[in-house]
C-alpha positions in Angstrom: 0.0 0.0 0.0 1.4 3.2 -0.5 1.2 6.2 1.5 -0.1 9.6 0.3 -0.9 13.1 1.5 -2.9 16.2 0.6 -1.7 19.8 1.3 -4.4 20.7 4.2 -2.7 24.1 5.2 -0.2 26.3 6.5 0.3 27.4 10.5 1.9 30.0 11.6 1.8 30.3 15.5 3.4 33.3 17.4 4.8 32.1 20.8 5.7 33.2 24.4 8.7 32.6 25.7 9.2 29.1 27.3 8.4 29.1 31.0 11.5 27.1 33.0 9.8 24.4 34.9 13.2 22.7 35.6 14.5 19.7 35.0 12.5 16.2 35.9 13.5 12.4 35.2 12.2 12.5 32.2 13.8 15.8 30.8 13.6 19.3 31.3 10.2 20.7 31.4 9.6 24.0 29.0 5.8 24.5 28.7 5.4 27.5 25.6 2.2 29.1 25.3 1.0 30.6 21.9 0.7 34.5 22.3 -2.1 35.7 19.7 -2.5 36.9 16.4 -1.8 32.9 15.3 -3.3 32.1 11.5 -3.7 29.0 9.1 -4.5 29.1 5.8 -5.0 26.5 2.9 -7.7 24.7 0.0 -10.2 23.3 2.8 -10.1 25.5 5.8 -8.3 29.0 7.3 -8.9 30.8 10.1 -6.8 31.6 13.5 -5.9 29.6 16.2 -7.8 30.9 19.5 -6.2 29.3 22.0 -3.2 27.1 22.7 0.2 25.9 23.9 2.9 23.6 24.2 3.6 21.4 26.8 7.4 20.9 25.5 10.1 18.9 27.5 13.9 18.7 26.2 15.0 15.4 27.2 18.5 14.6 28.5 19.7 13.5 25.2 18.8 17.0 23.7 15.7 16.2 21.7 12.7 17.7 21.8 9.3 16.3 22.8 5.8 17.9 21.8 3.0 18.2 23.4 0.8 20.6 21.7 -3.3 21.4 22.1 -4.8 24.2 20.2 -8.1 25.8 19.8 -8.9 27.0 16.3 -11.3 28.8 14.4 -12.2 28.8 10.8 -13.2 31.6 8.8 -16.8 30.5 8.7 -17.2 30.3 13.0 -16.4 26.0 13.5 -14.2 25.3 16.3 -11.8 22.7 16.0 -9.4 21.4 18.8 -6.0 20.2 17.4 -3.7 17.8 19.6 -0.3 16.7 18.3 3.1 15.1 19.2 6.2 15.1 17.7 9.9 15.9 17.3 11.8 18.7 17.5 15.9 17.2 16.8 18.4 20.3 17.0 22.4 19.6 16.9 23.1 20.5 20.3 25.7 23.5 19.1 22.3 24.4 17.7 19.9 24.6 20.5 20.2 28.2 22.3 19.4 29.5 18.2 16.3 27.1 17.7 15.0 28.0 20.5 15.6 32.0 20.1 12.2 31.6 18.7 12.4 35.7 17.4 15.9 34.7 15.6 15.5 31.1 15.0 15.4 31.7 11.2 18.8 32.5 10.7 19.2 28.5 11.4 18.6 26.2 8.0 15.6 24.3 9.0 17.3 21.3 7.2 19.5 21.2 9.9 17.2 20.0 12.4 14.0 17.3 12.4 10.8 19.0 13.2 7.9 16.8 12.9 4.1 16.3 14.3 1.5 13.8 14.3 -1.9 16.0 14.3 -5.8 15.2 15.5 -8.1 17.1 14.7 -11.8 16.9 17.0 -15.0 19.5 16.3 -18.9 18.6 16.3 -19.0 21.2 13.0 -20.9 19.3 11.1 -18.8 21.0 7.7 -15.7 19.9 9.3 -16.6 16.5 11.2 -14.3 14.7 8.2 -11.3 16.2 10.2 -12.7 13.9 13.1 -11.5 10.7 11.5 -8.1 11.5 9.9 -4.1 12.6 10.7 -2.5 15.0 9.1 1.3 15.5 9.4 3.0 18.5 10.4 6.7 19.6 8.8 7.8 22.6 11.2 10.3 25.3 11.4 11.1 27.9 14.1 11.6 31.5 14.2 10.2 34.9 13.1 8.9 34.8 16.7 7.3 31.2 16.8 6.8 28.2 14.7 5.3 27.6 11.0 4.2 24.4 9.8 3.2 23.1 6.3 0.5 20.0 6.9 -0.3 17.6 4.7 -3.5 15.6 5.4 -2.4 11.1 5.3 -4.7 9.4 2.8 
């Protein structure tokens, strides 16, 4: 069987700066909250995301986990709740300017793996579709947050 995608849409998500919730056993804990004025745009559905954060933790062996739920909105009222995990692999050398999330650009995004596994949930009934698929999410970071280009999984 082969794998295939659709283009869904492009995100672009403003952040906060990471709040320091120290280091645990299973890595250090860096929750990021989105700060507004977050869009996404594409064929099926645009709007702005309402709500949202990341409940990120850099584990000892420098990689990044995600943990992300947001609250968006389309342009035509629906609500949809996205939740998604992933990666987020910077060369360590690399780290402090990745996570610089105003200067982050500066860093070649082929340098580093930045990857998301996305559900979508909403009782709209134009959008209940979303309710049953998973879209992929290929990040970067900087111009003061994160951008990702998803691609719906056939």
């Amino acid at each position: 069987m082969t794998l295939n995608s659709e283009f869904l849409f492009s995100m672009k998500a403003p952040l906060l700066p990471p709040l320091d919730g120290g280091a645990s056993s299973a890595g250090h804990l860096l929750p990021i909250l989105v700060a507004e004025g977050g869009t996404f745009e594409g064929p099926k559905l645009s709007g702005r995301i309402v709500a949202g954060g990341d409940w990120f933790r850099m584990r000892n062996d420098g990689s990044g986990v995600l943990d992300v739920r947001l609250a968006i909105q389309t342009a035509d009222g629906a609500f949809i709740h996205l939740t998604y995990g992933g990666r987020l692999v910077v060369p360590p050398d690399l780290i402090p300017q990745v996570m610089d999330f105003a200067n982050a650009q500066k860093v070649d995004p082929a340098k580093y793996y930045f990857r998301s596994l996305i559900t979508f949930e909403t009782g709209h009934p134009d959008y209940v579709w979303l309710n049953d698929v998973v879209a992929v999410g290929v990040g970067k970071v900087g111009h003061g947050g994160v951008s990702y280009d998803v691609h719906l999984i056939k």
